[in-house]
N, C-alpha and C positions, 0 to 999 in steps of 0.2 A: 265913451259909448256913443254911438252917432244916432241918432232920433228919428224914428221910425215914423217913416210919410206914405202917402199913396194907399194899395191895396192891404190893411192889417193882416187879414188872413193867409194872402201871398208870404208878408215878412216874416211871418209868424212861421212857415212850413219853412221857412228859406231858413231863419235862425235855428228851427229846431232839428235841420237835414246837419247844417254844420257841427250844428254841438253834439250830434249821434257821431258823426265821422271823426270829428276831434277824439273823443271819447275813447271810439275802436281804435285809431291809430296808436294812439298813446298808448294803449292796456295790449295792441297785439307787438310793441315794441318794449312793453314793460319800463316804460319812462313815466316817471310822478312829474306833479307840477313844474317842480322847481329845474329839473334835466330839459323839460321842452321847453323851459322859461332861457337856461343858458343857451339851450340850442336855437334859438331863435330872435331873441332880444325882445320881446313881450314879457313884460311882465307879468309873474305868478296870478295876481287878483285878475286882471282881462282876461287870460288865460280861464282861469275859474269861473268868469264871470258868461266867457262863452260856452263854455262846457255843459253849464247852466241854463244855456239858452236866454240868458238875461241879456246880453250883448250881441251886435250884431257887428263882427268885426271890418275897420275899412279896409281897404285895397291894399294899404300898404299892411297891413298887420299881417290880412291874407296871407298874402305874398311872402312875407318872412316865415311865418308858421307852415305852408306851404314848402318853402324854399329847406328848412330842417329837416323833411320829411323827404327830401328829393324830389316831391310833384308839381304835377304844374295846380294851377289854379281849378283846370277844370276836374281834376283827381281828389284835390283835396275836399269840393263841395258833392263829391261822387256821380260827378258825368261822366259816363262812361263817351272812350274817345271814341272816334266816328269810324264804322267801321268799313275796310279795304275794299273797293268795290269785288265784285265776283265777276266783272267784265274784262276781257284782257283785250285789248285791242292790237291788231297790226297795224298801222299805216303803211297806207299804198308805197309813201314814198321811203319806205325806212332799209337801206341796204345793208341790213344785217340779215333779210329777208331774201334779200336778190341774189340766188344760188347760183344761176349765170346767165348772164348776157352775151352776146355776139352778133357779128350779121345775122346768124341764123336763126337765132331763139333766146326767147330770153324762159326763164324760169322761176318762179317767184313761190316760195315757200309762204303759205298759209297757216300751217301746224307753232305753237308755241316750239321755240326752237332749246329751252330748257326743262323739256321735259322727256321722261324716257316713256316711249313709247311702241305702239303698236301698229300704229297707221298716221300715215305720214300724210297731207293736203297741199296739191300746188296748182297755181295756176300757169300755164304755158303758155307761150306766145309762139308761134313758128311763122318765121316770114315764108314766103316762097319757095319752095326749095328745098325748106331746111327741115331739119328732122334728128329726132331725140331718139337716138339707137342706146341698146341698152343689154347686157352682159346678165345672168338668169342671176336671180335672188337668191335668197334662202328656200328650200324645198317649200312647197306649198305657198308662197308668196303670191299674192293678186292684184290685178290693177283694175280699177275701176275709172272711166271715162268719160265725159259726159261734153259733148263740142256746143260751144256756144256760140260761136262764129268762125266761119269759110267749112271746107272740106278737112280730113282727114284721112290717110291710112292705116290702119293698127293692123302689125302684123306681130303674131305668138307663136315660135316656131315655121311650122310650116305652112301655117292657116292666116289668109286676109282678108279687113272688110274694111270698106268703104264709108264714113260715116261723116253727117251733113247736121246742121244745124239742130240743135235740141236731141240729136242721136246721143245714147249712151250705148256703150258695152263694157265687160267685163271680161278680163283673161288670165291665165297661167302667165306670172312674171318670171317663175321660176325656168323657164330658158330664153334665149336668144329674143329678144320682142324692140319693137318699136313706132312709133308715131311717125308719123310724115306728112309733109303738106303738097301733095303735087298740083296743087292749082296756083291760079298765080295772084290771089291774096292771103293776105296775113290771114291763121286761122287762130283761133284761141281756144284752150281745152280745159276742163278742170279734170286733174289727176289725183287719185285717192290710191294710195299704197298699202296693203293691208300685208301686214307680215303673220305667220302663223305663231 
């Protein structure tokens, strides 16, 4: 038994967390002393003795009794593990993202790319010149645009406009449509694809 120093009341919630979990474990595996005694190399009495709360087992006992049950250490004292953040990040530089590049455009997917979805996020790059034409959607399909830097032209069928820094518009993808950059810097766009 190792001899209880520092905060009493600390050790005292610490040994009685263990000896409730020891306890569950063993009665929802339906294993008596002497099974979790072979299955671990503790002996029966320590065993009882923590169960009891009368023992405050060391590391290495932990760890064995622990290690029968499958868990790690922090499972067996009942810390729940840390849980997955809810952040997904893309990095800028990660070209599992970069849908395509060229002289003329690059295209960089912002949407998590394992999931099925409804609306799709990219950021565009169009050097000079260059321009992302594009073959009509799904019926009812829409683009939403929003230029963050140079000029653009978005054209939807037969209809065009012209659009400059912080302009947004919205259009029918579902025919013939396209971006363009006819001035002579790089422009950049963010594109939001909404499918019906």
């Amino acid at each position: 038994m190792r001899a209880r120093s520092g905060n009493p009341s600390a050790l005292d919630s610490s040994t009685d967390a263990i000896a409730d979990r020891l306890r569950k474990l063993r009665t929802e595996r339906g294993w008596s002393l002497e099974r979790l005694s072979a299955a671990c190399g503790v002996s029966k009495s320590m065993l009882s003795q923590i169960e009891r709360g009368q023992a405050n087992p060391t590391l290495a006992v932990a760890l064995k009794i622990a290690a029968a049950f499958g868990l790690t250490i922090g499972e067996l004292v009942g810390e729940s593990a840390p849980r997955a953040s809810p952040i997904e990040v893309i990095r800028a530089d990660d070209p599992a993202h970069h849908y395509r590049n060229d002289s003329d455009i690059r295209i960089r997917t912002l949407s998590p790319l394992h999931l099925e979805k409804d609306v799709e996020f990219y950021e565009v790059l169009l050097n000079p010149g260059g321009a992302l034409r594009s073959q009509p959607h799904f019926r009812g399909t829409r683009e939403f645009l929003t230029v963050e830097r140079g000029r653009v032209q978005v054209t939807s069928g037969e209809h065009a406009s012209e659009l400059g820094p912080g302009d947004s518009a919205n259009y029918p993808a579902d025919v013939v449509h396209a971006i363009e950059n006819p001035g002579r810097r790089e422009a950049v766009v963010f594109l939001v694809v909404r499918y019906p």
